[in-house]
C-alpha positions in Angstrom: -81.2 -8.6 -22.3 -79.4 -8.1 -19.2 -77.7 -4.9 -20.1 -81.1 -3.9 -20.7 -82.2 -3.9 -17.3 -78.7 -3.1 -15.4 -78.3 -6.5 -14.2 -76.0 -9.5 -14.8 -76.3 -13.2 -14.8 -75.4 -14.7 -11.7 -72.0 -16.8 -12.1 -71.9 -20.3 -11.5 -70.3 -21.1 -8.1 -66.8 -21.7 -7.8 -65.8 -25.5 -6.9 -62.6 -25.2 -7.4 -62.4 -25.2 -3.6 -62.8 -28.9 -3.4 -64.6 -30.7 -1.0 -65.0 -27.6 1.4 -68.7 -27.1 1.1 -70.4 -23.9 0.1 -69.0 -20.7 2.0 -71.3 -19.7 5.3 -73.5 -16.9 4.7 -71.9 -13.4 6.4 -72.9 -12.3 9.5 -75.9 -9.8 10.0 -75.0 -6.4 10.1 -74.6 -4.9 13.8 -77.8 -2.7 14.2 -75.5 0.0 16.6 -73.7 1.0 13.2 -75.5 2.9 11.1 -73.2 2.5 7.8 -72.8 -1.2 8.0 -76.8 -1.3 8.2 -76.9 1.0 5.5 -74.5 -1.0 3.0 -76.8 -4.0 4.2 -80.1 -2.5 3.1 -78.5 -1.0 -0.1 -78.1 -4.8 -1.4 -81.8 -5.5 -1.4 -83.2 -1.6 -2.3 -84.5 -1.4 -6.3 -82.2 0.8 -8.4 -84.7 2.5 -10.0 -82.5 4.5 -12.7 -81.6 1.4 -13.9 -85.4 0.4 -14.8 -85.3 4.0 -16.3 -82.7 3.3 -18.1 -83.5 0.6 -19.9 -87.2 1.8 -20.6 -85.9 4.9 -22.7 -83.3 1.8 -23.7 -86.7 -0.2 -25.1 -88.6 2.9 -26.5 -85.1 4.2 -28.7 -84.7 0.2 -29.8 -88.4 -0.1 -30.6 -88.4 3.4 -32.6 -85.5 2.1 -34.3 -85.2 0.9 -37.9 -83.4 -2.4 -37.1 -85.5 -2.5 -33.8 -85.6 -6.9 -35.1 -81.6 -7.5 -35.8 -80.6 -5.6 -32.5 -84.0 -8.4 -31.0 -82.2 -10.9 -32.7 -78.8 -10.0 -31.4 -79.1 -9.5 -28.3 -81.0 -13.0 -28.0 -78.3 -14.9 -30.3 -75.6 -13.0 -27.8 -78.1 -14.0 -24.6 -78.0 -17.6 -26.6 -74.2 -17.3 -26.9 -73.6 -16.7 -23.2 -76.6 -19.3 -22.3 -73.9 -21.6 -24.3 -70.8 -20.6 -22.7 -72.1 -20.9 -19.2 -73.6 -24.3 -20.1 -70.1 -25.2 -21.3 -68.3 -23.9 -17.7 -71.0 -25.5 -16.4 -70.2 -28.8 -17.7 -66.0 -28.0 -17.4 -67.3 -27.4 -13.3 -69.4 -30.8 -13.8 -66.3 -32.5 -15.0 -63.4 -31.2 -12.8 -66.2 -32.1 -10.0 -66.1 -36.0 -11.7 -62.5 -35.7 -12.3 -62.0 -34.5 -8.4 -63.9 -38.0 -7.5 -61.7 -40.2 -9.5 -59.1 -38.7 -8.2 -60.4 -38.7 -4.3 -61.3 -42.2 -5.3 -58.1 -43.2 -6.3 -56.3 -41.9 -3.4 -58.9 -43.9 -1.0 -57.6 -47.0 -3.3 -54.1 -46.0 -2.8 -54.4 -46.0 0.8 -56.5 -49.0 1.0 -53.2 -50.8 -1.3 -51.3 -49.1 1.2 -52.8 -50.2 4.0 -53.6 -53.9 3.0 -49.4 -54.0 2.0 -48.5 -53.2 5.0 -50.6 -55.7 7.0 -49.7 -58.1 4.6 -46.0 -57.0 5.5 -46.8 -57.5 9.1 -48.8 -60.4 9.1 -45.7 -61.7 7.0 -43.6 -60.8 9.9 -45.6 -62.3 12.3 -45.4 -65.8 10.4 -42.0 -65.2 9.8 -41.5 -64.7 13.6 -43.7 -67.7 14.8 -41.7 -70.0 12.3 -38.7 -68.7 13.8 -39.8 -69.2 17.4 -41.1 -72.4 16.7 -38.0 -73.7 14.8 -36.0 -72.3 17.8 -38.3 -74.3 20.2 -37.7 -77.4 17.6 -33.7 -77.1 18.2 -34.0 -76.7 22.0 -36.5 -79.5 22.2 -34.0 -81.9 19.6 -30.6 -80.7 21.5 -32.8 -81.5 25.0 -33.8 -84.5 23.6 -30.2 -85.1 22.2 -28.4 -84.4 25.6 -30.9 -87.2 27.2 -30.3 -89.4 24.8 -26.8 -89.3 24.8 -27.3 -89.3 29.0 -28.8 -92.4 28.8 -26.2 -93.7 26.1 -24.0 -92.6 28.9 -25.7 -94.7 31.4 -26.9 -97.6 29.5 -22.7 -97.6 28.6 -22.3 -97.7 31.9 -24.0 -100.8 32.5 -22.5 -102.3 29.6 -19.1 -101.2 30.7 -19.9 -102.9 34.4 -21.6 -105.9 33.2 -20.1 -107.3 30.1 -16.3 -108.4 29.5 -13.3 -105.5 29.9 -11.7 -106.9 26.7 -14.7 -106.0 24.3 -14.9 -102.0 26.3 -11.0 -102.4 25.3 -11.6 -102.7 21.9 -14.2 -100.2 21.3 -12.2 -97.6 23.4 -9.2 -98.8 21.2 -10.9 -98.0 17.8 -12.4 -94.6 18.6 -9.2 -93.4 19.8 -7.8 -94.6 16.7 -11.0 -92.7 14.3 -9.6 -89.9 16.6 -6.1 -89.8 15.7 -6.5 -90.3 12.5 -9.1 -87.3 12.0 -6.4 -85.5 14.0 -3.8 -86.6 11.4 -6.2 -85.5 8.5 -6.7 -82.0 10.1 -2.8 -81.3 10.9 -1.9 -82.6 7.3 -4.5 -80.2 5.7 -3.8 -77.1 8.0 0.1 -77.5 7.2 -0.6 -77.7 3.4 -2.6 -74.5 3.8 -0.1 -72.8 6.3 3.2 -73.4 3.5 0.4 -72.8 0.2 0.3 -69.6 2.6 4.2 -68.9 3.2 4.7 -69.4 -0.5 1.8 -67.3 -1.7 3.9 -64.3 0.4 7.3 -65.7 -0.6 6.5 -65.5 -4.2 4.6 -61.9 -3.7 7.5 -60.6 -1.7 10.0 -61.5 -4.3 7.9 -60.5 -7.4 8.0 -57.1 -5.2 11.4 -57.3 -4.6 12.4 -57.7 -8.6 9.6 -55.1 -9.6 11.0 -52.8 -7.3 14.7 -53.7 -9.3 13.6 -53.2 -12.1 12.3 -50.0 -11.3 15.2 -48.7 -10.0 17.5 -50.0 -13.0 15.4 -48.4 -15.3 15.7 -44.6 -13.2 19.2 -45.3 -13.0 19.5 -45.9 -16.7 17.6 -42.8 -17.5 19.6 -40.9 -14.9 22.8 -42.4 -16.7 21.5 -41.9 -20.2 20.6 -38.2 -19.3 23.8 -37.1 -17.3 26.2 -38.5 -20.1 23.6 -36.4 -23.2 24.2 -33.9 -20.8 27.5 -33.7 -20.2 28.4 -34.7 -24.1 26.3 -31.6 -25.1 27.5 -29.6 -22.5 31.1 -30.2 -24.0 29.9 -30.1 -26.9 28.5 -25.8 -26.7 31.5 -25.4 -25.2 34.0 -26.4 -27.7 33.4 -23.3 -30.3 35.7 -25.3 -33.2 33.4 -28.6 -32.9 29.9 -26.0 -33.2 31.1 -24.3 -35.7 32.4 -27.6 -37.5 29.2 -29.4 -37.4 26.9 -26.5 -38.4 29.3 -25.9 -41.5 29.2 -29.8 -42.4 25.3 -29.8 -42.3 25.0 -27.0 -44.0 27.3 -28.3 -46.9 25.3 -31.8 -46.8 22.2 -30.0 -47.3 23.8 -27.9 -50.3 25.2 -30.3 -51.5 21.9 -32.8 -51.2 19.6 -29.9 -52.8 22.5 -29.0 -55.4 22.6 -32.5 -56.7 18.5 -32.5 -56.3 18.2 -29.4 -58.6 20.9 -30.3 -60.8 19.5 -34.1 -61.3 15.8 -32.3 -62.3 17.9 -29.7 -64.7 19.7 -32.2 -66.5 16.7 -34.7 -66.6 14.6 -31.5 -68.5 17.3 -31.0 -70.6 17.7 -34.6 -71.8 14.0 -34.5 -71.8 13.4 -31.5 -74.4 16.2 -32.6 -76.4 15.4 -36.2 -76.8 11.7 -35.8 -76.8 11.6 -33.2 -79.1 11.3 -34.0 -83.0 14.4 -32.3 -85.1 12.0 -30.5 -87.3 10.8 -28.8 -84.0 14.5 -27.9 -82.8 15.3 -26.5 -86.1 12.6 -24.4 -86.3 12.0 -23.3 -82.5 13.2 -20.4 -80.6 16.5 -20.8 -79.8 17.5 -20.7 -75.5 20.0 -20.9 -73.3 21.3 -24.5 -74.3 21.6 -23.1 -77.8 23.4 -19.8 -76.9 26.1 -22.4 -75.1 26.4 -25.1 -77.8 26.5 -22.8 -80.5 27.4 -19.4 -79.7 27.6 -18.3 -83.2 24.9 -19.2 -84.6 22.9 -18.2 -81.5 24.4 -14.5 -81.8 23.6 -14.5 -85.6 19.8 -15.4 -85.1 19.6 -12.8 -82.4 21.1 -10.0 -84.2 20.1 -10.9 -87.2 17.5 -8.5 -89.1 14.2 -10.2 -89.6 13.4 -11.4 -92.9 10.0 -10.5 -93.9 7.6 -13.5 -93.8 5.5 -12.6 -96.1 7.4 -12.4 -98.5 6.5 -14.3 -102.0 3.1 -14.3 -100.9 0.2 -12.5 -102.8 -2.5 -10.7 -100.9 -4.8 -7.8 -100.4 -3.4 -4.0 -99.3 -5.4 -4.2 -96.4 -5.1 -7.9 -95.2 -1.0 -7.6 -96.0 -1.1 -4.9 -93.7 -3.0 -6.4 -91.1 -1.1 -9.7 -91.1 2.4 -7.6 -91.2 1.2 -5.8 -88.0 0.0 -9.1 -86.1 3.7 -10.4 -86.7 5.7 -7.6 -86.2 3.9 -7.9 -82.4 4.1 -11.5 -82.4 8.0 -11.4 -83.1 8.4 -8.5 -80.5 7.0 -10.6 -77.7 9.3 -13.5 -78.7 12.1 -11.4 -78.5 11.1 -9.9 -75.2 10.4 -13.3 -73.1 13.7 -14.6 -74.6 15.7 -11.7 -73.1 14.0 -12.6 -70.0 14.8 -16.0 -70.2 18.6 -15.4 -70.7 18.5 -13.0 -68.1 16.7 -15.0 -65.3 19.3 -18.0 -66.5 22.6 -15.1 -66.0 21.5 -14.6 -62.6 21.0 -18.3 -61.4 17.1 -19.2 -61.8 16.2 -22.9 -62.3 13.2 -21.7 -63.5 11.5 -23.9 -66.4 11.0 -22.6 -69.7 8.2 -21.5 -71.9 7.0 -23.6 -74.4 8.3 -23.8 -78.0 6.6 -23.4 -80.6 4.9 -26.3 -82.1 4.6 -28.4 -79.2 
C-alpha cells in the first residue's frame, strides 16, 4: 500500500562494500546557511499532499466496484515485493557467508603460506647447521689426521734412530718401488688417452678431408656435365641443318607411330566386322565403304538402283498399306542419307567408326 501513502520501502543496505562497516552519518547542516538548513529540515517535514492524496486514493477505491480485487492486489503485489526483498535479502545473507569463506580461506592461505615458508627456513637452518657441523667434522678429522700423521712422523723417527738401518732400507726401498709403479700406471694410461686422442682427430681430420673431396668432385662433375649439355646444345641451335633435321625426324616417328596406331585399330575393325559378322547379316546389310571397294559394281548397282517395293505380295488394309508404305519410304530415306555421309566422311580421311548394321 505504499503507493498509497506516497512512500517507499526502505531498501536493504548495500554490503557489497565488504568489510568496510556501515557509512558514517553526514555532517550537520551549518546553521550560517540558510539553504543547507532548509534542505535539512525538508527531510523530516510531513508531505501533507501526499496524505491527501492517498485519502481521495482510499475514498475512490472504497466507492469502487472491485474496491476487494484492487485490496487483494495490492496486498498479493505488497506480498510479492515482501518476497522479493526476502529473496535479496537472503542473496545479501549469502554473498555475506560467501565473503567469509572466502576471507576465511585467504587467512588459511596465508597461514599455508606462512607455515611453508618457516618450514623452508627452518629447513635451511638444519640444512646450514649440518653443513657447519660436518665442516667442523672435516677440520676436526684433517686436525686430527695432520697429528696423527705428526706423531707417525715422530714415532718413525724413533724407530728410524733406534732400530737397525737395514730394515728403514727396506721399507724406504718398497714405497719407492709402490711409487714408481703407480707412476708407471699413470704414464701408461695418460699416453693411451693422449694417442686414443691424436687418432680420434686424425681420423676426423681425414673423414673431413675425403668429405670435403667428394664434395668438390661431385661440383666439378656437375660443372663438367653442365658446360659440355651446354656447349652440345649451344652447337647444336646453331647448326640450322642439324634443327631442322631432328624436328623433321620426330615428327615423322610420331606419324609414323600414330599412322601405324590408327591403321592397326582400322584394320583390326575391319577384320573384326567381317569375321564376326554372320553371312546372312553381310548379305542383307547396308552396304559401306569396304563394299564400294571390293565390289564396285555391285556397290553402284544397289545405290542407283530403284527401290523395289517391299510390300509387295503382301495383302493388307488401304489404310495400314498406306501407313506402312510411308514409315519405309522415311525409313529408306534416312539409310540413304547417313550412307552418303559415311562415304563422304571416308573421301575426306575420317577414321571415324561406323553405324551399326542392321541386325546386329
Amino acid at each position: 500500500m505504499s503507493w498509497l501513502f506516497g512512500y517507499s520501502r526502505p531498501q536493504p543496505p548495500d554490503i557489497s562494500g565488504g568489510s568496510e562497516g556501515p557509512n558514517p552519518p553526514p555532517p550537520p547542516p551549518d546553521k550560517k546557511n540558510p539553504k543547507q538548513l532548509e534542505e535539512a529540515l525538508s527531510a523530516f517535514s510531513f508531505d501533507s499532499a501526499a496524505l491527501e492524496r492517498a485519502a481521495k486514493a482510499a475514498r475512490e477505491l472504497e466507492a469502487s466496484k472491485n474496491a476487494k480485487e484492487a485490496f487483494e492486489l495490492s496486498r498479493m503485489q505488497e506480498r510479492t515485493k515482501q518476497l522479493e526483498y526476502q529473496a535479496k535479502l537472503k542473496e545479501y545473507e549469502a554473498s555475506i557467508e560467501q565473503l567469509k569463506i572466502r576471507q576465511i580461506q585467504v587467512q588459511q592461505e596465508e597461514r599455508r603460506k606462512t607455515l611453508e615458508e618457516e618450514a623452508r627456513i627452518q629447513k635451511h637452518r638444519v640444512d646450514y647447521q649440518d653443513m657447519l657441523a660436518r665442516k667442523r667434522q672435516e677440520d676436526q678429522m684433517a686436525q686430527q689426521a695432520r697429528m696423527h700423521e705428526e706423531t707417525l712422523r715422530k714415532q718413525e723417527e724413533s724407530v728410524q734412530k733406534q732400530e737397525a738401518m737395514r730394515r728403514q732400507t727396506i721399507e724406504y726401498e718398497a714405497q719407492l718401488r709402490h711409487q714408481n709403479e703407480l707412476k708407471q700406471i699413470e704414464a701408461r694410461l695418460r699416453g693411451e688417452a693422449q694417442v686414443e686422442r691424436e687418432n680420434r682427430e686424425i681420423r676426423l681430420e681425414r673423414s673431413r678431408v675425403e668429405a670435403r673431396e667428394h664434395r668438390e668432385t661431385i661440383l666439378q662433375s656437375i660443372q663438367t656435365v653442365g658446360s659440355v649439355m651446354g656447349a652440345g646444345l649451344d652447337a647444336f641451335l646453331k647448326d640450322r641443318n642439324k634443327v631442322i633435321t631432328s624436328v623433321g625426324a620426330v615428327t615423322i616417328l610420331a606419324g609414323g607411330v600414330y599412322g601405324a596406331k590408327f591403321g592397326i585399330g582400322t584394320v583390326a575393325r575391319l577384320i573384326e566386322t567381317r569375321i564376326g559378322k554372320p553371312s546372312l547379316v553381310r548379305e542383307t546389310s547396308r552396304f559401306n565403304t569396304v563394299d564400294l571397294i571390293r565390289n564396285p559394281w555391285q556397290a553402284l548397282k544397289r545405290m542407283f538402283a530403284r527401290p523395289s517395293d517391299p510390300l509387295k505380295n503382301v495383302i493388307l488394309e488401304v489404310s495400314s498399306y498406306n501407313s506402312l508404305n510411308q514409315r519405309l519410304c522415311v525409313i529408306i530415306w534416312w539409310f540413304d542419307c547417313t550412307f552418303l555421309a559415311q562415304t563422304r566422311s571416308s573421301a575426306t580421311g575420317d577414321s571415324g567408326s561406323y553405324p551399326p548394321h542392321e541386325g546386329e
